[in-house]
DRENDO-1510 file (C-alpha; in Angstrom, 1 decimal, always signed):
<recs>
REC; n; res; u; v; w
REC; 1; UNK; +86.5; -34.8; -128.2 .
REC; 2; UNK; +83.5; -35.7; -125.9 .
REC; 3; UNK; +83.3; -39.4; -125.8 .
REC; 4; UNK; +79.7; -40.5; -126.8 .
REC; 5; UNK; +78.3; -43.8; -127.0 .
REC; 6; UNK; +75.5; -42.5; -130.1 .
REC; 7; UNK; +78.1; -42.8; -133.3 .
REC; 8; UNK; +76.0; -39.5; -134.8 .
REC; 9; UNK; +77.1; -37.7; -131.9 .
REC; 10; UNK; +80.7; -38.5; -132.6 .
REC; 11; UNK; +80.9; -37.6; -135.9 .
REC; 12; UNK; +78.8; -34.2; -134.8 .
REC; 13; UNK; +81.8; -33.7; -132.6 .
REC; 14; UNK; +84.2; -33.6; -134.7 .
REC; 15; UNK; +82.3; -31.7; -137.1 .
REC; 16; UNK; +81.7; -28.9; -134.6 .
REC; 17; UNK; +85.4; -28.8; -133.4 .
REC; 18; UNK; +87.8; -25.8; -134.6 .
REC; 19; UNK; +89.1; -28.0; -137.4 .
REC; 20; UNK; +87.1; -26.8; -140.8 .
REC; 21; UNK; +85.4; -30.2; -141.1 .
REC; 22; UNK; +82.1; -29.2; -143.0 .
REC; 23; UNK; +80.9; -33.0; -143.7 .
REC; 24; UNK; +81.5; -36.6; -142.5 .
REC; 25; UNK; +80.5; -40.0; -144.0 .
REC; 26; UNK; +80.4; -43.2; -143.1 .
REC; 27; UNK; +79.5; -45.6; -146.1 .
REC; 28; UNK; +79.3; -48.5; -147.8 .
REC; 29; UNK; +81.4; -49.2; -151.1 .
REC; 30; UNK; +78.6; -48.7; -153.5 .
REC; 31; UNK; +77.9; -45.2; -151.4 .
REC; 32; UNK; +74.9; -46.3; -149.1 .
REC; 33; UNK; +75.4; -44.1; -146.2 .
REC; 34; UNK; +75.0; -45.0; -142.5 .
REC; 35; UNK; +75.7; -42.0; -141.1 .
REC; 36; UNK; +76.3; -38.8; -142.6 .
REC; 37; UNK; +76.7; -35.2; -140.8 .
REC; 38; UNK; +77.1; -32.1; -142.4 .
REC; 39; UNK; +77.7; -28.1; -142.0 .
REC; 40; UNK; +75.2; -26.1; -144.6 .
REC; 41; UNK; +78.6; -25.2; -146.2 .
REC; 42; UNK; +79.6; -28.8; -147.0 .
REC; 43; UNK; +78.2; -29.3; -151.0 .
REC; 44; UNK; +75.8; -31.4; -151.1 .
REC; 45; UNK; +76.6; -33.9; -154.0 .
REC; 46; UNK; +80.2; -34.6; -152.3 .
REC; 47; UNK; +78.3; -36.5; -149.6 .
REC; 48; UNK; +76.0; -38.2; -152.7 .
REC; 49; UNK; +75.8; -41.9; -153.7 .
REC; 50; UNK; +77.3; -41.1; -157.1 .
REC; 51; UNK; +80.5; -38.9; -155.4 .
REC; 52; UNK; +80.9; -41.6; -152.4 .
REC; 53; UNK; +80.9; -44.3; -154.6 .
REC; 54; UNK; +83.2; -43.7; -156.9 .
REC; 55; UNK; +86.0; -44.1; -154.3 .
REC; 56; UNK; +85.8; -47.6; -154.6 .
REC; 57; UNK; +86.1; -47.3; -158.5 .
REC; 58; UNK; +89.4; -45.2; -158.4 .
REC; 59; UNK; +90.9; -47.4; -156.0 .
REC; 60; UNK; +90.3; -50.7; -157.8 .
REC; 61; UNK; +91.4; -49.0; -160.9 .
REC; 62; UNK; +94.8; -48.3; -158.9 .
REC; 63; UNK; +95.3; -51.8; -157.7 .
REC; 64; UNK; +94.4; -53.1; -161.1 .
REC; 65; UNK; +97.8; -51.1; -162.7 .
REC; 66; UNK; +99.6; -52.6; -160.0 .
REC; 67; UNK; +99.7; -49.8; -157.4 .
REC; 68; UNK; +98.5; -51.7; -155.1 .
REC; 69; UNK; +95.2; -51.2; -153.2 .
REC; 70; UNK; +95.0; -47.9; -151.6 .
REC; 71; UNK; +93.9; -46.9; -148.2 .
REC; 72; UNK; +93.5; -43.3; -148.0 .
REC; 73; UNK; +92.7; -40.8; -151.2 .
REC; 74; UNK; +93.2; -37.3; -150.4 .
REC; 75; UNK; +91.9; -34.6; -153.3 .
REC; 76; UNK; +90.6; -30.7; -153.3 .
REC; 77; UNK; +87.4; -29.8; -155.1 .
REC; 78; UNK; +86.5; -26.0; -155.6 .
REC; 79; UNK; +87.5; -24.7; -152.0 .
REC; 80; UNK; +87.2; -28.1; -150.5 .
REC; 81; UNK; +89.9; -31.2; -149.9 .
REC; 82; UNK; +87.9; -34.3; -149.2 .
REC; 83; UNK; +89.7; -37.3; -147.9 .
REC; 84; UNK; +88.3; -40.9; -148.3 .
REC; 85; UNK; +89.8; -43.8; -146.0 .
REC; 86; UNK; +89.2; -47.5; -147.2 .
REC; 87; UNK; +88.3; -49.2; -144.1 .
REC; 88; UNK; +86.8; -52.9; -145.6 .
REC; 89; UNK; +83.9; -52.9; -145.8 .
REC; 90; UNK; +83.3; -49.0; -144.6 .
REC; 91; UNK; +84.3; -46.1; -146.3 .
REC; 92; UNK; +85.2; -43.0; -144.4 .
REC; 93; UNK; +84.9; -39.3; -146.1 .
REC; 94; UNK; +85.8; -36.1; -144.9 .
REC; 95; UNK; +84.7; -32.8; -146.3 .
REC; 96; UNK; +86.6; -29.8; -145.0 .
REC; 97; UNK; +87.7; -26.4; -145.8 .
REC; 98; UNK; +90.8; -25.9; -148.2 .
REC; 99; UNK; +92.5; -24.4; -145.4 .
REC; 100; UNK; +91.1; -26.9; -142.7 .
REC; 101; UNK; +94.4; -29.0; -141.1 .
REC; 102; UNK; +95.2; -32.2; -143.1 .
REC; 103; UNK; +97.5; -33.8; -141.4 .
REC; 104; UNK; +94.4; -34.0; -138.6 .
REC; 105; UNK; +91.7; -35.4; -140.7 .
REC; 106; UNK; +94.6; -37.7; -142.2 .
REC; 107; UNK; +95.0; -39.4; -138.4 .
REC; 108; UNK; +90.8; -39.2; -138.4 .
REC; 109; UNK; +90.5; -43.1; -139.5 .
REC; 110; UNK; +92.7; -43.7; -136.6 .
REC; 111; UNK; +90.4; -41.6; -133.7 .
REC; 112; UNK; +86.8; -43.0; -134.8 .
REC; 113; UNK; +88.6; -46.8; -135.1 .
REC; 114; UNK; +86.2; -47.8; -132.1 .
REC; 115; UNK; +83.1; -46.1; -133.8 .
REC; 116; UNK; +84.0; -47.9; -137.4 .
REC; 117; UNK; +84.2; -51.3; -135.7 .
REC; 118; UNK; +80.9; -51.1; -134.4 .
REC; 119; UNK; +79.2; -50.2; -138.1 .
REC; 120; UNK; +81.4; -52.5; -139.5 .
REC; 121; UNK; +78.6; -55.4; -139.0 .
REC; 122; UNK; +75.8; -53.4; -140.1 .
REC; 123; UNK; +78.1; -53.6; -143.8 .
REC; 124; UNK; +78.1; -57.0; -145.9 .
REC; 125; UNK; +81.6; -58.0; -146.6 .
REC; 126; UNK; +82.0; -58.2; -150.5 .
</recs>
């Protein structure tokens, strides 16, 4: 990956690599993006307020029966597996292909670590 010091330029990237990444969003736990790229494949209303947050539903559900508090959701929708990474106070989500390489956008929280930090004071800790 091309290191870039502009964060949108990061995420476009990735997003442009040979991995079937079709969307990437960096958010807040009620869903407020702060940056958001997408492919015209990526549907629309899994990069929405409504669809981002409701991460932070699901997981609070989960720690409330005593599963503890999760850090990573990983789902398919239609022809798309999203993956959502709990990074307090960001949320990360990943759109890609069904057939796009999960076991690379699972290490994905780990390679944009330096980019997250920065946005992390832009976010108010709740």
């Amino acid at each position: 990956m091309l290191e870039s010091h502009d964060p949108k330029k990061q995420l476009e990237n990735i997003l442009h690599g040979e991995h079937g990444i079709e969307g990437i969003a960096v958010h807040d736990k009620e869903g407020c993006c702060l940056i958001k790229v997408c492919k015209p494949a990526c549907p629309e209303h899994t990069t929405g307020v409504k669809y981002l947050s409701a991460f932070t539903v699901l997981s609070d559900q989960a720690a409330k029966m005593n599963l503890g508090k999760n850090k990573k959701i990983f789902n398919f929708y239609g022809k798309h597996q999203i993956v959502q990474f709990r990074l307090d106070p960001l949320i990360l989500t990943v759109v890609a292909s069904a057939s796009a390489n999960t076991g690379y956008i699972a290490g994905l929280d780990v390679t944009l670590e330096p980019l997250l930090q920065k946005l992390q004071p832009l976010v108010r800790p709740h």
